[in-house]
C-alpha positions in Angstrom: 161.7 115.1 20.8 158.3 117.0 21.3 155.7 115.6 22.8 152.0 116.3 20.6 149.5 117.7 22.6 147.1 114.3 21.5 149.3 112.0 23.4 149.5 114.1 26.4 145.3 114.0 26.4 145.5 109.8 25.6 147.5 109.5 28.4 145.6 111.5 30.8 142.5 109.8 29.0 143.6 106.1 29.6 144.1 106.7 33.3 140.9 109.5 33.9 138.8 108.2 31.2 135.7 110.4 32.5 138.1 113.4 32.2 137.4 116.5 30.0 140.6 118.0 28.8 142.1 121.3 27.6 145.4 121.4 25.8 147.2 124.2 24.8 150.8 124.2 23.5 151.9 127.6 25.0 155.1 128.1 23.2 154.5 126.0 20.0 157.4 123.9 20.8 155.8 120.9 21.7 157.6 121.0 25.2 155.6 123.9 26.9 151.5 123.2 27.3 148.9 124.2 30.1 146.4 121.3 30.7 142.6 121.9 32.2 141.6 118.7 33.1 138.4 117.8 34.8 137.3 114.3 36.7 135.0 113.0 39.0 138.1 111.1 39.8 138.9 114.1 41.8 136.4 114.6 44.0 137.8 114.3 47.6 141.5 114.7 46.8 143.3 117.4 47.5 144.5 119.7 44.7 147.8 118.3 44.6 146.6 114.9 44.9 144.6 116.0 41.8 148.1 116.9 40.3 149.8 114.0 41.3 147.0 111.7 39.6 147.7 113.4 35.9 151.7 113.4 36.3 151.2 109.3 37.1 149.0 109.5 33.7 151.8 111.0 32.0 154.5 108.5 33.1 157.5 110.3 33.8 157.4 111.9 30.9 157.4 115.1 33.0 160.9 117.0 32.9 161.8 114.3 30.4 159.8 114.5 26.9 157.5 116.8 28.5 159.4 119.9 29.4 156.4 122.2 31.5 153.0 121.5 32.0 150.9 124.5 33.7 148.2 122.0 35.3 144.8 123.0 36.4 142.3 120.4 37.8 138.6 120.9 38.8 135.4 118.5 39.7 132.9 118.4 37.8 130.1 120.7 38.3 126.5 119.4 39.7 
């Protein structure tokens, strides 16, 4: 079963709740979606620290429900 790109950015939201968020379902399957998300929650991590914080969000949902995710992360600019 899909997964709708609003759950994907409530998840992410409950976890990062400062985060700004960019979904797009890339194949219009529901299973395929880049994310751009941005957090001050980031600052000091490492990019795949960064990663690792929004696949936690997504509870193993990721290869499951949620087939891909192309992730970028990013601080927030000053």
């Amino acid at each position: 079963m899909p997964m709708e790109a609003s759950e994907i950015e409530r998840m992410i939201k409950e976890a990062l709740p400062d985060a700004a968020i960019e979904i797009r379902d890339l194949a219009g399957d529901g299973d395929h979606y880049s994310a751009h998300v941005v957090s001050g929650a980031f600052t000091g991590k490492s990019r795949v620290q960064q990663h690792q914080m929004v696949y936690n969000a997504l509870g193993g949902r990721m290869g499951d429900v949620l087939h891909a995710l192309a992730l970028t992360t990013a601080v927030p600019q000053s």
